[in-house]
Backbone as a ProteinNet text record, in pm:
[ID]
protein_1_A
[PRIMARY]
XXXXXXXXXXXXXXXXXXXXXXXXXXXXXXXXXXXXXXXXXXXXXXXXXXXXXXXXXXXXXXXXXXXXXXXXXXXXXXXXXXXXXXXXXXXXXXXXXXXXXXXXXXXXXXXXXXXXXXXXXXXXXXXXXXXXXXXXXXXXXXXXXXXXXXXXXXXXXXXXXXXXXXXXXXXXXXXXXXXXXXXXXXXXXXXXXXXXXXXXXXXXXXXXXXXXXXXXXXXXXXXXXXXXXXXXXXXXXXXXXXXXXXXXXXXXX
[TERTIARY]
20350.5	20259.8	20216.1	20216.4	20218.4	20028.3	19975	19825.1	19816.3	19753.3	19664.8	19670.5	19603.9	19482.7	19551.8	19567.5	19605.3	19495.3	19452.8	19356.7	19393.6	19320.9	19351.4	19258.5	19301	19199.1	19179	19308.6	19333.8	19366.2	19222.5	19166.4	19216.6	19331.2	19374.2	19417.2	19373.6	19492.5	19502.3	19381.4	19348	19229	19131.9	19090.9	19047.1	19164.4	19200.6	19184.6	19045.7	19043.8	19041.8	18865	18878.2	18783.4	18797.7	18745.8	18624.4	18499.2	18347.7	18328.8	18289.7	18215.4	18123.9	18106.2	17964.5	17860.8	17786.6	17616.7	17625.6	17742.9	17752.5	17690.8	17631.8	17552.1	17401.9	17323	17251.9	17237.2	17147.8	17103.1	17072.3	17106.1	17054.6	16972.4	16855.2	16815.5	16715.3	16670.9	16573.6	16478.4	16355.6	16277.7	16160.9	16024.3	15923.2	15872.5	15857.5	15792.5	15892.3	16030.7	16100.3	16066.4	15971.3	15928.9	15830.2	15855.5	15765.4	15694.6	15747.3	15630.1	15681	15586.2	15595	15692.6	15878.7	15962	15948.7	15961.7	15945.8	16113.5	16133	16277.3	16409.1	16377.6	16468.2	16601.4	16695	16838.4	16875.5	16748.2	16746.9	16850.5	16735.2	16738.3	16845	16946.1	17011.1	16965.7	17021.8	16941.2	17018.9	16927.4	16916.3	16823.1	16870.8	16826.9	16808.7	16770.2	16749.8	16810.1	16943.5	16979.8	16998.6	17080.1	17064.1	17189.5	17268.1	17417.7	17439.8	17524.6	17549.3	17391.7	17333.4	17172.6	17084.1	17092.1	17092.3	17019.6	16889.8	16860.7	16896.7	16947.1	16936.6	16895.8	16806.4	16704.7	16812	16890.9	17020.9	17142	17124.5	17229.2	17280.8	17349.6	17370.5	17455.8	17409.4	17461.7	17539	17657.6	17721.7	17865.8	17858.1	17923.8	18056	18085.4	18180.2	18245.3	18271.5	18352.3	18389.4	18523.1	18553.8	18642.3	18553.2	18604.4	18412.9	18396	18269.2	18269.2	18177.8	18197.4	18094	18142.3	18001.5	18062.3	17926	17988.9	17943.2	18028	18074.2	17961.1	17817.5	17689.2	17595.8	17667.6	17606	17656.1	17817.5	17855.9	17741.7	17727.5	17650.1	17507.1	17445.9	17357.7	17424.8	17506.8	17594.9	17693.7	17658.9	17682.1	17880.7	17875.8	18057.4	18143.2	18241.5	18347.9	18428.2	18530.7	18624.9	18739.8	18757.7	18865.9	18808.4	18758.9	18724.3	18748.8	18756.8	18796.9	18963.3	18974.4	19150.1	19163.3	19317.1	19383.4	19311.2	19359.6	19339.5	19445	19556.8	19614.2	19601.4	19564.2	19507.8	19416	19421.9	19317	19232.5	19121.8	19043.9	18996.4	18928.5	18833.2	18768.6	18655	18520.3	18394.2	18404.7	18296.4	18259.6	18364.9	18339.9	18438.7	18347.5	18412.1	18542.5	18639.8	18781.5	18853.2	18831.9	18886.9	18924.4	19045.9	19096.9	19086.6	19024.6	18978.9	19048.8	19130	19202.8	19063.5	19025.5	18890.4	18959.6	18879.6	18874.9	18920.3	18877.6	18924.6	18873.5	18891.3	18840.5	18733.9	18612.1	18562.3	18510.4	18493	18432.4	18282.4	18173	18022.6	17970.4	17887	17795.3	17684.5	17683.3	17512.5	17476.4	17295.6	17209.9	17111.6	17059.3	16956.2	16862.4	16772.4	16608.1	16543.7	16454.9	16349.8	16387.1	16329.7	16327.3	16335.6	16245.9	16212.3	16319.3	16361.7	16460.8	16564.8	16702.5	16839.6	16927.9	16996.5	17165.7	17259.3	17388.1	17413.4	17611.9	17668	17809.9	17888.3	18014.8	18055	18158.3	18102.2	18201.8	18304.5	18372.8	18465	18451.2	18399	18370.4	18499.5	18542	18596.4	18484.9	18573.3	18472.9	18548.4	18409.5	18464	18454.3	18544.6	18531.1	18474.1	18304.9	18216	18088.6	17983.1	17874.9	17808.1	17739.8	17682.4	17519.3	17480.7	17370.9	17297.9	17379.1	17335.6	17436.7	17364.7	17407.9	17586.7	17564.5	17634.8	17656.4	17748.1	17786.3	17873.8	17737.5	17781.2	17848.1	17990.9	18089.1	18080.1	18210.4	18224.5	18263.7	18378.5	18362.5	18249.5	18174.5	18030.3	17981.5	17938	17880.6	17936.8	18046.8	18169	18127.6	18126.5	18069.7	17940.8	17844.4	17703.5	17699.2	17749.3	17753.3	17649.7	17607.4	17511.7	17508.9	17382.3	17367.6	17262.9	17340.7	17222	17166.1	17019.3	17002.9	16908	16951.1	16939.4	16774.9	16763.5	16628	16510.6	16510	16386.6	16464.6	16551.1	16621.8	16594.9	16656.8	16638.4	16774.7	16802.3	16940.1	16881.6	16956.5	16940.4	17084.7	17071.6	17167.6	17125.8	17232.8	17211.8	17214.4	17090.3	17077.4	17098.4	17072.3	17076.7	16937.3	16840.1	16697.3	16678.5	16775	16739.8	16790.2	16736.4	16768.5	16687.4	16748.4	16674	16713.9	16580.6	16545.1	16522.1	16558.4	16565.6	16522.1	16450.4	16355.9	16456.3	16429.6	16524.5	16360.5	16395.1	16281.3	16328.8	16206.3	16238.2	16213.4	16146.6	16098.2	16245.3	16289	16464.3	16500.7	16570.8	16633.4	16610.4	16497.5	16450.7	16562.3	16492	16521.1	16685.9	16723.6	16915.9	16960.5	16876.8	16948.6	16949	16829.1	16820.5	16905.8	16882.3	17038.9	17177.3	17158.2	17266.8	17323.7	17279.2	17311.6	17287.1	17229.3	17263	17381.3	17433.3	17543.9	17695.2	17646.8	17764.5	17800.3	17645.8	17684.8	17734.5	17702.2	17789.9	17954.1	17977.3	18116.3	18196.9	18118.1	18187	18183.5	18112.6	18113.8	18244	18250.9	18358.6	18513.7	18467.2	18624.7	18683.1	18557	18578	18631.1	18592.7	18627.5	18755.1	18811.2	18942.1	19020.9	18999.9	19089.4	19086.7	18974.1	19002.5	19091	19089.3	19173.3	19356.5	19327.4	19503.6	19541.7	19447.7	19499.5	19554.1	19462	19525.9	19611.2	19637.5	19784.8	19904.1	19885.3	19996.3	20008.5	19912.3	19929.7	20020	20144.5	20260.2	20165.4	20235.9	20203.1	20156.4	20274.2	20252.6	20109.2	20029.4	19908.1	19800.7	19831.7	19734.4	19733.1	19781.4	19768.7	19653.4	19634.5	19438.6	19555.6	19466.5	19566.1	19535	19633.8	19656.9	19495.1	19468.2	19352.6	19403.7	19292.4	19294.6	19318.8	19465.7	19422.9	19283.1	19256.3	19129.2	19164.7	19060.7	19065.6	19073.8	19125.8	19095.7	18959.1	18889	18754.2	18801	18753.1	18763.4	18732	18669.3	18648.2	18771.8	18878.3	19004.6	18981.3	19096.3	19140.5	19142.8	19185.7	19240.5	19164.3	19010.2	18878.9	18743.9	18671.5	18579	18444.7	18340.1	18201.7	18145.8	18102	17996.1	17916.7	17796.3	17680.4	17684.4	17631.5	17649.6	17512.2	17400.7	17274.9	17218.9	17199.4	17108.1	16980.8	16958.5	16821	16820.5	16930.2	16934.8	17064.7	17031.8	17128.2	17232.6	17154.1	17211.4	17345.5	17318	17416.4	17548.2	17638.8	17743.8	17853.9	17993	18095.6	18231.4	18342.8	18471.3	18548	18598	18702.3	18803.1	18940.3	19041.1	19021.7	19059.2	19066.2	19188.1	19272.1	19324.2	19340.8	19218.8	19193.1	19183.4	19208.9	19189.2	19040.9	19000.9	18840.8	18752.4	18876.6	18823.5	18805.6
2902.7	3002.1	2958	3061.2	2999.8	3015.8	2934.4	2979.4	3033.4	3120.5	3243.7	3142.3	3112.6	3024.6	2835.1	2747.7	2650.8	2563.9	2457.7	2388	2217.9	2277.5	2186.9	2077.5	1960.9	1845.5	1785.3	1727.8	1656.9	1710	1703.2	1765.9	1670.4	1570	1457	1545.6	1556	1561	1723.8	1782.1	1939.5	1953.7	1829.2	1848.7	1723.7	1719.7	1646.2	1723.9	1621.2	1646.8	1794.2	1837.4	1973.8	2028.9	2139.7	2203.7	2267.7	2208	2296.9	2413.6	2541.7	2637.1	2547.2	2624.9	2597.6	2637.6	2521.7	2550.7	2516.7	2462	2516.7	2355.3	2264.2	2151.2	2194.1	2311.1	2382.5	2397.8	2382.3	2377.2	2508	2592.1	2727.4	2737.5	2796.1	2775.2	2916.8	2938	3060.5	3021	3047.7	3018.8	3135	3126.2	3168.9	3254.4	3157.7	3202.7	3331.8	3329.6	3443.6	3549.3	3565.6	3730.6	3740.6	3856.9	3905.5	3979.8	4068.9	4187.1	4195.9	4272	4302.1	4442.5	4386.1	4513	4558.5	4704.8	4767.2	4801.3	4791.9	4764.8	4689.3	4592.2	4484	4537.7	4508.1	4531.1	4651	4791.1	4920.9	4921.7	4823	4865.9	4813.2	4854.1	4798.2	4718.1	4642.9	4549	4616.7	4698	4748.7	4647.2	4615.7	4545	4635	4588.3	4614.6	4564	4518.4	4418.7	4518.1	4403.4	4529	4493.6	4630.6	4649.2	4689.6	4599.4	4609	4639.7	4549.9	4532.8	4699.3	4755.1	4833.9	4833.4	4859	4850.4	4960	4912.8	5065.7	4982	5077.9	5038.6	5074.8	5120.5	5189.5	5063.3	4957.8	4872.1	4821.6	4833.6	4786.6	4684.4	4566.2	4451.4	4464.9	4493	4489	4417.9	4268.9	4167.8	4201.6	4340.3	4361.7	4441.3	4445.1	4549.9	4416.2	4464.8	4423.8	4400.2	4526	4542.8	4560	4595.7	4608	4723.3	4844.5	4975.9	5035.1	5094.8	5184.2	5360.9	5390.5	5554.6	5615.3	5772.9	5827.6	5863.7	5919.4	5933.1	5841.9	5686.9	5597.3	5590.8	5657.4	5636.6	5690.9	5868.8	5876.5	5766.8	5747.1	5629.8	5446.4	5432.1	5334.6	5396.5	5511.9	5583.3	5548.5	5561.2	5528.6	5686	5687.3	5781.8	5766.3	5833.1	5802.2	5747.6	5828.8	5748.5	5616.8	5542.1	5403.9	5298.9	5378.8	5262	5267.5	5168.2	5068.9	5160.3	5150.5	5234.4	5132.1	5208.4	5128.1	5202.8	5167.5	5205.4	5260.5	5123.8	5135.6	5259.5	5313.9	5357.8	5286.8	5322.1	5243.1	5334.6	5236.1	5312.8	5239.2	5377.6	5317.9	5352.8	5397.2	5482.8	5653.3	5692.4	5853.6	5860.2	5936.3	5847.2	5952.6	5864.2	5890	5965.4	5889	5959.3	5894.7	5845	5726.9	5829.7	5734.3	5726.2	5737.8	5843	5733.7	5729.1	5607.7	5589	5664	5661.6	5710.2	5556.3	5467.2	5351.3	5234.8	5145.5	4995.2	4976.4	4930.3	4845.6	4702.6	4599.4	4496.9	4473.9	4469.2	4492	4328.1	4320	4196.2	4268.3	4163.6	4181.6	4111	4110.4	3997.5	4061.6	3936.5	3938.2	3849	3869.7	3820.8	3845.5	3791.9	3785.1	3738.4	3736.2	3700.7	3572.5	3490.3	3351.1	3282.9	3373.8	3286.9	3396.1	3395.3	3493.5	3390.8	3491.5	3480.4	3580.1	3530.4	3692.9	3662.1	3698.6	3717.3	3835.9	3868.3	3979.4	3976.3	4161.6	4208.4	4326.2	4315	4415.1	4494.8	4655.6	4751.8	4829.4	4903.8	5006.8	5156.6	5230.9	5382	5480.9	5485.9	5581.2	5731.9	5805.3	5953.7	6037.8	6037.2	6112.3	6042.3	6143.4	6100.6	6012.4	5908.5	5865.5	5851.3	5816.4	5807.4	5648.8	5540.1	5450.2	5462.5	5367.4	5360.6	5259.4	5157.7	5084.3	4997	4919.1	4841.9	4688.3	4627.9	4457.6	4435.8	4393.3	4353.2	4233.4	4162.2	4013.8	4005.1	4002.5	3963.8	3896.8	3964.7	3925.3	3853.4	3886.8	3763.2	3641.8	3637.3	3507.4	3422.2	3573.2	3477.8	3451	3523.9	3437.1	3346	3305.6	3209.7	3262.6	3380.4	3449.4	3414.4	3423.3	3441.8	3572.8	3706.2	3779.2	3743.2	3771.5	3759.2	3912	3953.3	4099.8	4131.1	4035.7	3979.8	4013.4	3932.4	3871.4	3982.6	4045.6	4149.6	4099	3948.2	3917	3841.6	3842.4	3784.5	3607.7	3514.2	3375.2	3369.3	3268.9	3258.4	3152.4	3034.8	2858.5	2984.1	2869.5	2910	2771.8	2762.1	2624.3	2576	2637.7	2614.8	2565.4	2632.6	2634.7	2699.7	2808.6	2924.4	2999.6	3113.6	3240.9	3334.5	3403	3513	3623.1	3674.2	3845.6	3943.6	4014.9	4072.7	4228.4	4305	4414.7	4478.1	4651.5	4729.5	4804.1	4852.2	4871	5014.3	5064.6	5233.3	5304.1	5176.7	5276.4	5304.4	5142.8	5130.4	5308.6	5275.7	5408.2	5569.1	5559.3	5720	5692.2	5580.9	5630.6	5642	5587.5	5627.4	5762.9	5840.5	5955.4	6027.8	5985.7	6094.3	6061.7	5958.2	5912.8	6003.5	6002.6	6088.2	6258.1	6295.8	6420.8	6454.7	6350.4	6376.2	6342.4	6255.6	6254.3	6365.5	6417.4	6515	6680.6	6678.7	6738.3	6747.1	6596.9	6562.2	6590.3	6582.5	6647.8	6758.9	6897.8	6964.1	7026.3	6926.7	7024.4	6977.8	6858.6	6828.6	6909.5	6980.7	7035.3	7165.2	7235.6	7346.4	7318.5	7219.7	7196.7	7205.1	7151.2	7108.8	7214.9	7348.9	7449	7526.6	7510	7634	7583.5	7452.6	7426.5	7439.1	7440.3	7526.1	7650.6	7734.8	7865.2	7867.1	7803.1	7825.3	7825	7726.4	7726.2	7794.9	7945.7	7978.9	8074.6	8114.7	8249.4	8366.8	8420.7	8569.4	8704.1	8650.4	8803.4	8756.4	8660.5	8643.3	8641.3	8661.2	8698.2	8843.7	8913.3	9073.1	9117.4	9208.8	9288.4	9404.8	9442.4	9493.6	9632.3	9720.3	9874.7	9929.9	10024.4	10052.1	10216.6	10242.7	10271.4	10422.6	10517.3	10639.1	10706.3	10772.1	10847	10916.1	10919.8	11007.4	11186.4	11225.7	11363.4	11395.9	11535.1	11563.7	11634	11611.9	11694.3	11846	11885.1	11999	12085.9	12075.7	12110.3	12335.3	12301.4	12431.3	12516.9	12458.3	12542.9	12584.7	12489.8	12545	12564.2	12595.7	12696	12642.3	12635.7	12644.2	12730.6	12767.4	12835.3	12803.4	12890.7	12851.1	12928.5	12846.4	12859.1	12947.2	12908	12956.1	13023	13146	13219.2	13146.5	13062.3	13036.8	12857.6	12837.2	12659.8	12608.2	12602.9	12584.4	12446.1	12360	12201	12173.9	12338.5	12332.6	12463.3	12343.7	12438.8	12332.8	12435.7	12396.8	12453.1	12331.6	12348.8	12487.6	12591.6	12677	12687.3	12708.2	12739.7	12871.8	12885.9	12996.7	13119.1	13049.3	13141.1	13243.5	13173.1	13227.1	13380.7	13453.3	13597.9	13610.7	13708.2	13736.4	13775.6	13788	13865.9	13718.4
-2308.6	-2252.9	-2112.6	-2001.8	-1882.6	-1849	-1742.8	-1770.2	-1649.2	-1638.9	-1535	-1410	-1435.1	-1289.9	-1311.3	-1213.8	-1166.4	-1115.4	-1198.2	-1119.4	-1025	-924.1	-841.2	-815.2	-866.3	-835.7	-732	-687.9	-585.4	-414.9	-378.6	-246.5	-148	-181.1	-72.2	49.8	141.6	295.8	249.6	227.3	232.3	355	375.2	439.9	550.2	637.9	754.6	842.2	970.6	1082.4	1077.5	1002.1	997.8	1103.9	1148.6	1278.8	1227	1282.7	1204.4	1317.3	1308.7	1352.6	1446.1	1523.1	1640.7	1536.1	1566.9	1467.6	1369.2	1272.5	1168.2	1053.8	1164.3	1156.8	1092.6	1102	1100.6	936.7	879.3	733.4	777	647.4	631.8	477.5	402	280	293.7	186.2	134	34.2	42.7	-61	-35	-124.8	-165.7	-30.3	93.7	257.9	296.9	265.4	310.3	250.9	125.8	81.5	158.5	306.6	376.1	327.9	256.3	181.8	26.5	-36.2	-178.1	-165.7	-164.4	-172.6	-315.3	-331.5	-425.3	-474	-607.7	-648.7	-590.5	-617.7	-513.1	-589	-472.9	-507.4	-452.2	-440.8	-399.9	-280.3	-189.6	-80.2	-8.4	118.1	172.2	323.9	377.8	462.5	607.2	700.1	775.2	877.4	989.9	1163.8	1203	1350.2	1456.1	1559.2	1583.9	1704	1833.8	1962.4	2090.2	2075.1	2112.6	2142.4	2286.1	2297	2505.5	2575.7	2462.4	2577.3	2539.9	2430.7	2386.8	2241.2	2209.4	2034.3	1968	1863.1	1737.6	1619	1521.7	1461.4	1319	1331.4	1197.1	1160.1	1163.9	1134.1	1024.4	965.1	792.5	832.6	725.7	710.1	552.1	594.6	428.8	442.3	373.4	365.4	299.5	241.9	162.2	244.5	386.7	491.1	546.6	563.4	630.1	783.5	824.2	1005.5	991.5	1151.8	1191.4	1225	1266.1	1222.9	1332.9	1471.1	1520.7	1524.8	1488.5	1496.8	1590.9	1605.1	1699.6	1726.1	1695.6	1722.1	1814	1824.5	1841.3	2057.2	2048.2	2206.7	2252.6	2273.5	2407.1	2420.4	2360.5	2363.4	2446.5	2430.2	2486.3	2620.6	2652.9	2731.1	2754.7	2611.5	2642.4	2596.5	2680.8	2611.3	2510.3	2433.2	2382.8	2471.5	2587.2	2687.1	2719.3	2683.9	2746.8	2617.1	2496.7	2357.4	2418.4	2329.5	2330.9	2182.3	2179.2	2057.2	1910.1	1786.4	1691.3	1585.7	1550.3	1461.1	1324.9	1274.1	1115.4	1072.8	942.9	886	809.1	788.9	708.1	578.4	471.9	380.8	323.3	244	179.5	254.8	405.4	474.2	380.1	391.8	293.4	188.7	66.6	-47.2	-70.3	-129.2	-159.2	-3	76.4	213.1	274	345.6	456.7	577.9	692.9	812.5	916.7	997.6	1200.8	1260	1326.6	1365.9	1569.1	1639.7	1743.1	1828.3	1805.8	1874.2	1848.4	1961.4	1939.3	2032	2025.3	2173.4	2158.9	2263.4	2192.7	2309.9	2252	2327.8	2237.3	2357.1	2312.4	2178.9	2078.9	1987.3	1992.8	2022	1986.4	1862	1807.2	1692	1806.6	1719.2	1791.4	1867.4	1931.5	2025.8	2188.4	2276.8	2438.8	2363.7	2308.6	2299.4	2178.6	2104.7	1991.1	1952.1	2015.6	2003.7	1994.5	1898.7	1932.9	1985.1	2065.5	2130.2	2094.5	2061.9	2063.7	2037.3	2136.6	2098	1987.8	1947.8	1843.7	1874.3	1815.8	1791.7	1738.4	1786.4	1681.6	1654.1	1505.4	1476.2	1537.6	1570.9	1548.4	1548.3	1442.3	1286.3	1386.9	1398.5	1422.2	1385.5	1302.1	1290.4	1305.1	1300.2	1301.8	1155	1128.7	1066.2	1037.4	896.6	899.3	952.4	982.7	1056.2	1193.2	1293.4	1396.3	1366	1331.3	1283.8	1183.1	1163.7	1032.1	1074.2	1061	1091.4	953.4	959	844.3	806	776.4	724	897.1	968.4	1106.3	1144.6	1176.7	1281.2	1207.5	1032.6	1001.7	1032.7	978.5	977.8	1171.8	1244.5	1385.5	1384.5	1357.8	1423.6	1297.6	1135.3	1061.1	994.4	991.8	932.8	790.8	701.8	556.2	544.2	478	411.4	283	295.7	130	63.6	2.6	-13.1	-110.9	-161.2	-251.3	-139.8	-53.3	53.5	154.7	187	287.5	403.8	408.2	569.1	572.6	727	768.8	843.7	798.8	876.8	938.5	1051.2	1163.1	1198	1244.3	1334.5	1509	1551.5	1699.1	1755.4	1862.5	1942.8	1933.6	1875.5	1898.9	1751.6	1669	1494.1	1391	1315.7	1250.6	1274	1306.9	1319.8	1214.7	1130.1	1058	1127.1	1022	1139	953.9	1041.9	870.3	881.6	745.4	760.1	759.9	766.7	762.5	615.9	525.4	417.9	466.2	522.3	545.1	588.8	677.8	775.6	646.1	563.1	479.7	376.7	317.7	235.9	299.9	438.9	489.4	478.2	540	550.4	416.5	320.6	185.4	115	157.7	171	219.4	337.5	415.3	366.8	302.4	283.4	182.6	72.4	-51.9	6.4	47.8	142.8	216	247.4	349.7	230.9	158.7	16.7	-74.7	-94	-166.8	-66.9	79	81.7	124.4	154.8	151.9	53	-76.9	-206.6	-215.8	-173.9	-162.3	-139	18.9	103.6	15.7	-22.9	-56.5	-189.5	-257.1	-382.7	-295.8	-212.1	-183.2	-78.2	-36.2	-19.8	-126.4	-229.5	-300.9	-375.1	-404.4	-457.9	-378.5	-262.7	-165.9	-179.8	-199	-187.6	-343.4	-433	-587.6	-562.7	-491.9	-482.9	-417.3	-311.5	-233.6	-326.5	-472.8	-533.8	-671.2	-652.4	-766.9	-741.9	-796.1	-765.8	-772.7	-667.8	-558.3	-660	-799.1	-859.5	-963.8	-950.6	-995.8	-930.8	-782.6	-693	-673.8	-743.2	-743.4	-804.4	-771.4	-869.3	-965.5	-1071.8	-1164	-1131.4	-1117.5	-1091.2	-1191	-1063.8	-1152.4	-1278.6	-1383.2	-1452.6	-1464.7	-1479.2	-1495.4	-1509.1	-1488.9	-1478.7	-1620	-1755.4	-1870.3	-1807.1	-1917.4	-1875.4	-1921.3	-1893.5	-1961.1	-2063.7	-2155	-2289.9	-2236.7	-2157.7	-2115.7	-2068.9	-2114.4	-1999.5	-2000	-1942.6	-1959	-2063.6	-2125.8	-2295.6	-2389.1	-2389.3	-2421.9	-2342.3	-2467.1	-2398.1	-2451.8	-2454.7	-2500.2	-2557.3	-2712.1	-2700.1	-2797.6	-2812.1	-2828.5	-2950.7	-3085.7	-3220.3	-3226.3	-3224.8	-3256.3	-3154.1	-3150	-3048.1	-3014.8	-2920.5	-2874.6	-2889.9	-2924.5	-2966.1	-2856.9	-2745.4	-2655.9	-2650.4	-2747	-2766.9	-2884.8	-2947.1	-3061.4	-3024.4	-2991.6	-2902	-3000.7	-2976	-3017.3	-2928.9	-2956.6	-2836.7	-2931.1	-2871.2	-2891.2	-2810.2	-2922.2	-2803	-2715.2	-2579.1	-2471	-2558.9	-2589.1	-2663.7	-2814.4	-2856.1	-3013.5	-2996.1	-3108.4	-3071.6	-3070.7	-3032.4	-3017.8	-3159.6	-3287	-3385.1	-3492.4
[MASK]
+++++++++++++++++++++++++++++++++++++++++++++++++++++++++++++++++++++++++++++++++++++++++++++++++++++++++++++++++++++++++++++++++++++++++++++++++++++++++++++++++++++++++++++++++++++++++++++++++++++++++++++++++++++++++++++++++++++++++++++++++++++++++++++

């Protein structure tokens, strides 16, 4: 029987003359002092910044460690006062931005981000994807950027740590953004499903055969019992409701 998984003991000459990250000397840890406030349903919320992009803040940033490109949307250029003619191509599609849908993003750019303060930052550039619609955050710091500033989120306490040259810098999320983009968020999902339900109803009908898209011949018209051939009359002198059909042709006697 062969086994799944292979364990490896012997770490000899796996790790020779290995190359550390800048900073990466820098103890990073979390405890008790990092719960800034009393969050209400931890786990809810997603961890939304504030950093400046090309010297630039947006208060819409999601930090989600499970992407993996970095992500600004098309809502976010005129604010960065960029065009689409000024991104570099980007081939690939992506997914997991809108659900069950792969992506051609509009292009590539790469802009400086900083986290922090005048008195305690870090600043390195990223490489954004952008996504060809508008979003409910400005952007989406991936595994990339973390992987560069050496970032740790911790989703509990909803704050991001980072090695600076000064130390570590914390950077707090806002729980109120967080709240509203989740809102919009599920607003803007449910009507993505919407539309895709009414796509996917319209290309049903494209393939239903022609002679079932017909309306069915409408219905001879009855004749009136009243025709030609009889006549009306009135059984009881003075009781006008009690009438009976005769043929036109009966003799008169």
């Amino acid at each position: 029987m062969k086994k799944a998984c292979i364990n490896v003991d012997n770490t000899d000459g796996l790790f020779v003359d290995p190359k550390f990250p800048p900073l990466s000397h820098r103890e990073i840890s979390f405890n008790r002092q990092d719960q800034w406030a009393a969050i209400p349903e931890p786990r809810r919320f997603p961890l939304i910044l504030d950093p400046c992009i090309n010297s630039i803040r947006f208060d819409r940033v999601l930090v989600d460690g499970g992407s993996s490109i970095d992500i600004l949307f098309r809502n976010s250029l005129p604010t960065l006062k960029l065009t689409p003619a000024q991104l570099k191509p980007y081939d690939a599609q992506f997914w997991g931005v809108l659900p069950g849908q792969s992506l051609v993003p509009l292009g590539q750019i790469t802009l400086p981000v900083q986290f922090g303060t005048p008195d305690h930052f870090r600043t390195e550039f990223v490489n954004f994807v952008v996504a060809d619609f508008d979003g409910t955050y400005h952007a989406i710091v991936g595994r990339p950027s973390l992987t560069k500033f050496m970032a740790v989120p911790h989703y509990s306490y909803l704050v991001l740590k980072m090695p600076t040259e000064k130390g570590v810098l914390t950077v707090r999320g806002n729980v109120y953004t967080a709240y509203t983009c989740e809102e919009e968020s599920f607003k803007i999902t449910e009507a993505i499903d919407l539309s895709i339900h009414m796509v996917e109803t319209i290309a049903e009908a494209t393939q239903v055969p022609p002679d079932q898209l017909q309306l069915p011949e409408q219905e001879t018209p009855r004749k009136s019992s009243k025709s030609k051939g009889h006549k009306e009359v009135q059984l009881v002198d003075g009781s006008p409701e009690k009438t009976a059909l005769i043929g036109t042709n009966l003799d008169a006697k």
